[in-house]
C-alpha atoms as one frame of an Amber mdcrd trajectory, in Angstrom:
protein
  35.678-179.609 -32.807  34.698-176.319 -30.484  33.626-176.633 -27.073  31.627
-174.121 -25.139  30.549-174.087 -21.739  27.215-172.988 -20.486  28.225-171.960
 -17.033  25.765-173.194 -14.313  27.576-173.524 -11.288  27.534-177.469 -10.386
  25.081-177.741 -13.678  27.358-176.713 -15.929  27.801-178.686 -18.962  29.723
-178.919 -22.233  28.104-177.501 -26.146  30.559-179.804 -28.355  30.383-178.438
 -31.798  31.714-180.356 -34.866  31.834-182.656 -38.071  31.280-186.333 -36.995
  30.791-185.668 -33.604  27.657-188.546 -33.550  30.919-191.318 -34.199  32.813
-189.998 -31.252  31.603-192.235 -27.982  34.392-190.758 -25.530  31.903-187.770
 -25.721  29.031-189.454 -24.764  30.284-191.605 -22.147  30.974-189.300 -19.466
  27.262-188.937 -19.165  26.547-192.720 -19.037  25.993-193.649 -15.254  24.917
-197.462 -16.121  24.859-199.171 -18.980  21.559-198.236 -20.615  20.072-195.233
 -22.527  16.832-193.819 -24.241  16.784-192.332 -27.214  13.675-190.203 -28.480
  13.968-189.136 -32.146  11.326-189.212 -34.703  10.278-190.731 -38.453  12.438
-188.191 -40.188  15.667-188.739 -38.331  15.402-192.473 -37.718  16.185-193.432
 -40.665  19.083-190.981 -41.245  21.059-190.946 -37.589  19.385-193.802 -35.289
  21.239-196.595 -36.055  24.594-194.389 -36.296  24.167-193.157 -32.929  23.236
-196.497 -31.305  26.495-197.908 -32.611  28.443-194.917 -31.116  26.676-196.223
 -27.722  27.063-199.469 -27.840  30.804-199.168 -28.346  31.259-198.196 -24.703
  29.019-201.036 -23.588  25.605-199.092 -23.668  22.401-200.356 -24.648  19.653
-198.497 -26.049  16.043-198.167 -26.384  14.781-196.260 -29.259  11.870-194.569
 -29.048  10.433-193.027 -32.736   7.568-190.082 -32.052   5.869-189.194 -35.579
   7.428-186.003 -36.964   5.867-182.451 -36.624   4.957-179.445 -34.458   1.925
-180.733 -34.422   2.844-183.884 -32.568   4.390-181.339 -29.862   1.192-182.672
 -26.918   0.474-184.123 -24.115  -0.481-187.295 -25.973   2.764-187.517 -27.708
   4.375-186.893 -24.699   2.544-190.106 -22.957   4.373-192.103 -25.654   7.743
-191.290 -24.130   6.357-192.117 -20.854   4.764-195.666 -22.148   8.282-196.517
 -23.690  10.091-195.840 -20.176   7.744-197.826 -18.334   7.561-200.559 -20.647
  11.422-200.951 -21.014  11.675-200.521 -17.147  13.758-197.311 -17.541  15.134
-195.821 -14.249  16.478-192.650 -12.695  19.628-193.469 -14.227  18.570-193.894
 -17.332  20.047-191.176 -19.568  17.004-189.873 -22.097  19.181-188.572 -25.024
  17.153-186.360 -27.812  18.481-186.804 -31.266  16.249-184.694 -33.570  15.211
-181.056 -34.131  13.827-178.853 -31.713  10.176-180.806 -30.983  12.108-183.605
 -30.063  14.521-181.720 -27.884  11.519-179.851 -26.103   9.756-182.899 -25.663
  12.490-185.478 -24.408  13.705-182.774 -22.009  10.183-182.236 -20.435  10.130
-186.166 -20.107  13.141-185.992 -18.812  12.331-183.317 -16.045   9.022-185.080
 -15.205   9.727-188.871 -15.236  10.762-190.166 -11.964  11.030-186.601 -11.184
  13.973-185.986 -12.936  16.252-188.652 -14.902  19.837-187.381 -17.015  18.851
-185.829 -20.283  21.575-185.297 -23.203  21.143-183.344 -26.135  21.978-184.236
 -29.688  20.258-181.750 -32.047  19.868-182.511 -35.904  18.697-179.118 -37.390
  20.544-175.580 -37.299  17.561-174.216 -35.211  17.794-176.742 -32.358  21.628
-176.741 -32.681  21.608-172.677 -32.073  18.862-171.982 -29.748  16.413-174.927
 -28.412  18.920-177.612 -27.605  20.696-175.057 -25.358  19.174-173.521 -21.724
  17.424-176.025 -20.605  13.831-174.775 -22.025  11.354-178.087 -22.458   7.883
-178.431 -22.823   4.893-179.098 -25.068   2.342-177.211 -26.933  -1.182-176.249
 -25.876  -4.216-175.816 -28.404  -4.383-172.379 -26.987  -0.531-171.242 -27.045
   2.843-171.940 -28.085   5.234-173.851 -24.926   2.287-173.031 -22.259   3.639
-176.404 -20.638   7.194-177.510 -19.602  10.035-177.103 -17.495  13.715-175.438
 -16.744  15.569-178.703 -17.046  19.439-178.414 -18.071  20.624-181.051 -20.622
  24.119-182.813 -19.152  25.639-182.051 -22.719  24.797-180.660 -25.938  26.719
-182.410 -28.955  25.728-180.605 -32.288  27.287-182.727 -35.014  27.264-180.371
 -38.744  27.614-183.399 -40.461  23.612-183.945 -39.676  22.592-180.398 -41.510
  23.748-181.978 -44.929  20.394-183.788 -44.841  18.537-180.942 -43.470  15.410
-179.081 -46.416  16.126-176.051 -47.705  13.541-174.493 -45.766  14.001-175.893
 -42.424  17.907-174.561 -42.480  16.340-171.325 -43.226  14.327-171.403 -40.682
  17.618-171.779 -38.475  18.972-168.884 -39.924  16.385-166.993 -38.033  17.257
-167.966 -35.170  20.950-166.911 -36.067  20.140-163.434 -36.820  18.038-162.979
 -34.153  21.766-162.985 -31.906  23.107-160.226 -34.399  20.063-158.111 -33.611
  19.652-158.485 -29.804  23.218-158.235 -28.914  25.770-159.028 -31.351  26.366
-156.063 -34.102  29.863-157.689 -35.576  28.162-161.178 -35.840  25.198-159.772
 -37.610  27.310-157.671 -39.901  29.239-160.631 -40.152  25.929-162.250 -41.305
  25.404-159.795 -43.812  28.053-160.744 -45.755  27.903-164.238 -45.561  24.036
-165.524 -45.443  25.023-166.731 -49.044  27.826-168.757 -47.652  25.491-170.458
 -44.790  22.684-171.228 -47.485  25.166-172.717 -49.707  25.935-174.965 -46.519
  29.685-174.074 -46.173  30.814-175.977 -43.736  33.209-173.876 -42.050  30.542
-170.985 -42.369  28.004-173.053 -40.377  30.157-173.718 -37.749  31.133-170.626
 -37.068  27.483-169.440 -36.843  26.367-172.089 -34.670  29.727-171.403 -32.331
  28.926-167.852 -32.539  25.062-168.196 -31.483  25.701-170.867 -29.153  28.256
-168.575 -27.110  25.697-165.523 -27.149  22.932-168.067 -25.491  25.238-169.259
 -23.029  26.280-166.323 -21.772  22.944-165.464 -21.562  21.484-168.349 -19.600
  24.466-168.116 -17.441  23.306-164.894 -16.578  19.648-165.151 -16.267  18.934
-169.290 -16.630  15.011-168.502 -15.634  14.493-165.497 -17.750  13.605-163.528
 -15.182  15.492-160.487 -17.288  18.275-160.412 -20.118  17.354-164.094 -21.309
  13.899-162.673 -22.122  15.391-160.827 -25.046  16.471-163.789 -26.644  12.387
-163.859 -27.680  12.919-161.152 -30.400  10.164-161.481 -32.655   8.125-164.358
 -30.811   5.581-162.911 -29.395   4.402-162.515 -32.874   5.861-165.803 -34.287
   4.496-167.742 -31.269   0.650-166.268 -32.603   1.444-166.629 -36.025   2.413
-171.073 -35.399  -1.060-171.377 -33.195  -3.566-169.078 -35.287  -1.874-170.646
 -38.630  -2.409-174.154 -36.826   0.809-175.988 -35.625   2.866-177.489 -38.221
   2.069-175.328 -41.250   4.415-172.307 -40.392   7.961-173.808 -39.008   9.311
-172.216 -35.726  11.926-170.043 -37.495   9.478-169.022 -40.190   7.320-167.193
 -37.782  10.355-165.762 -35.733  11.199-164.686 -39.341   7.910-162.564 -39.843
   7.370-161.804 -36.117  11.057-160.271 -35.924  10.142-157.834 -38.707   6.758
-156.875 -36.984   9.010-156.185 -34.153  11.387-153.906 -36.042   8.335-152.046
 -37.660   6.754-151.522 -34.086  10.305-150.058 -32.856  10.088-148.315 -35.381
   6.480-146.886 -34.737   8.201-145.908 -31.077  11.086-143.722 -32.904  13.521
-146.509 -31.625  14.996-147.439 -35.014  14.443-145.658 -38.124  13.123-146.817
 -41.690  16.537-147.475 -42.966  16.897-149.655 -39.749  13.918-150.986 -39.953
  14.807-152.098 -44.159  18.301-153.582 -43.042  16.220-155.722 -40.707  14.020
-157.019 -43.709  16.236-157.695 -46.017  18.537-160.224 -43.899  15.786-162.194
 -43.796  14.766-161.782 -47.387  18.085-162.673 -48.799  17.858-166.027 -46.279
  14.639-166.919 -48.314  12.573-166.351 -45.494   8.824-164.812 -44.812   9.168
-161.183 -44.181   5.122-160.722 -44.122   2.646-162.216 -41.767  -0.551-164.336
 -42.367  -3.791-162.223 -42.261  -4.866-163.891 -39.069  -6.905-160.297 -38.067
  -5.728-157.606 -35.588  -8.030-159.009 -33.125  -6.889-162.663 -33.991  -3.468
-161.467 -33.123  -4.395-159.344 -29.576  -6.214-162.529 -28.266  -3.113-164.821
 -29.388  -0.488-162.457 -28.023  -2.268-162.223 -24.657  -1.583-165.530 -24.176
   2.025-165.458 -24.255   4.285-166.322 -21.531   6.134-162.865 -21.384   2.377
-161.380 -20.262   2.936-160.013 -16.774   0.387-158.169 -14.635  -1.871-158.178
 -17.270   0.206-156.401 -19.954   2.108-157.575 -22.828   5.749-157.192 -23.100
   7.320-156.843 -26.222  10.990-157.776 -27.031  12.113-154.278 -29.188  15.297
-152.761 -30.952  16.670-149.813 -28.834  18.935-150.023 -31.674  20.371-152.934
 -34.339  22.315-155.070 -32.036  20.561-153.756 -28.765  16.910-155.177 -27.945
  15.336-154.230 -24.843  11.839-155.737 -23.198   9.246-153.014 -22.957   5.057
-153.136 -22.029   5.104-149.098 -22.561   3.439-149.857 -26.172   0.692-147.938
 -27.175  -2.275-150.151 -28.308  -2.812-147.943 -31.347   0.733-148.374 -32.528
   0.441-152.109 -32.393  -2.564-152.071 -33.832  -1.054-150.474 -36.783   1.695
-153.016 -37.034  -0.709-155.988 -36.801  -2.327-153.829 -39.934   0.873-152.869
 -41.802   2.628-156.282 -41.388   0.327-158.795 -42.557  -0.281-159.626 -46.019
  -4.014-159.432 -47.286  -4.767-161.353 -50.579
């Protein structure tokens, strides 16, 4: 087992990182005030890690109430939410009642918004279940919920008390959906890491093979970058902005396409290369740059093209994102591979010629 420390001040709190880590209840039980615990997961991961984890707690004396959302970004609402909220008042759960998330990174979102907003704020523990949530959403403190009209419009800063990513739980994970995490993972490489993305070059083969050792070095590797990050900057308010690399485009791509039908990482995937191509467009990178970029993400068996969704589709999308400021959007951009920098200096006609370039018309 590795464990990293996202350093908060007061809020600090452990990343545990390891195989078998959901059997392990000396982990857990720091972070168990009374005697009682939610946990939110969903129809997928019931099944699989419910019961498991539930033993784990009831070994040091906890009791649990499970609470089983339906699975899908497009669950990721305000009426979804009110389930978690009609569980906790049913079950008479109070502000020491630990929510813990066991799932991917809907769940995550979604029990750490609950958390944040029930009572006005009850303990909230992490335990993701897919590579994405175990190298980006689980850690920060980022909750919320989707709007029909953008992408995390709703939520809250709230800071889980621990993160304990168990690689055991990837072993069930689809094809696609580790993929997807794999976006996430080069998305480090690019902003700020040029060893761990070269790194990644010459082992993507190894993570989709699901080496074990392999995996947990990415996810200790990506996990450190974020900390360090929201360590630095826990309200994004500068540096932890760049760890949005290709969403501004992603985040248009999941709402135009309709939640649920692109996954998270598959539109980072295609919005990161519209990214590279409009740094490119700026003389930032150059075409050889701008390949290297693409091809990462086409050996990981990922989308490297966007839907047709229009160029106007895309403006009215993009102008809804949370990065907008004064008006303006600000992209996320490569200075360089392994150097990203925020920028609203782009010239409408050179995005518009991304939006054309990047998109793939049948």
């Amino acid at each position: 087992m590795q464990t990293l420390t996202v350093g908060l001040g007061k809020r600090s709190y452990p990343i545990h990182i390891g195989s078998g880590l959901l059997g392990h209840a000396e982990l857990l039980q720091g972070a168990m005030p009374r005697k009682r615990a939610a946990v939110v997961t969903n129809t997928t991961v019931a099944p699989l890690y419910l019961e498991k984890l539930r033993q784990t707690l009831q070994a040091i004396g906890v009791n649990s109430v499970p609470i089983i959302l339906p699975d899908g970004e497009e669950y990721k609402n305000s009426a979804t939410l009110n389930l978690i909220y009609d569980a906790l008042l049913a079950n008479r759960c109070e502000r020491t009642t630990p929510l813990i998330a066991l799932g991917g990174g809907v769940i995550g979102d979604m029990t750490g918004y609950a958390a944040a907003t029930y009572l006005r704020g009850v303990p909230f523990i992490q335990i993701p279940t897919t590579l994405l949530a175990q190298v980006d959403s689980s850690v920060g403190g980022k909750t919320g919920i989707n709007h029909p009209l953008g992408k995390n419009m709703i939520g809250a800063f709230y800071q889980p008390q621990l993160v304990l990513a168990d690689t055991d739980t990837l072993n069930t994970l689809p094809d696609n959906e580790l993929a997807a995490g794999i976006a996430e993972v080069i998305k480090y490489g690019l902003i700020r890491d040029l060893p761990f993305l070269e790194w990644l070059e010459q082992n993507i083969d190894r993570l989709l093979a699901r080496d074990t050792a392999a995996l947990q070095y990415a996810i200790a590797r990506s996990c450190r970058n974020k900390a360090e990050v929201v360590a630095a900057d826990e309200r994004e308010s500068g540096e932890r902005a760049l760890l949005n690399l290709g969403h501004t485009f992603g985040h248009a791509i999941e709402s135009g396409m309709g939640y649920g039908n692109w996954l998270h990482g598959e539109g980072v995937a295609a919005g990161t290369i519209m990214a590279a191509d409009l740094s490119q467009r700026l003389g930032w990178i150059g075409a050889q740059e701008a390949a290297r970029v693409r091809s990462l993400f086409e050996r990981a068996g990922l989308p490297t093209v966007a839907p047709a969704l229009g160029v106007e589709k895309y403006l009215e999308l993009m102008g809804l994102d949370k990065k907008v400021e004064g008006g303006k959007m600000r992209f996320v951009l490569l200075k360089a591979i392994g150097h990203a920098v925020l920028s609203s200096d782009v010239p409408e006609e050179l995005l518009r010629q991304t939006l054309q370039a990047c998109v793939k018309y049948d």
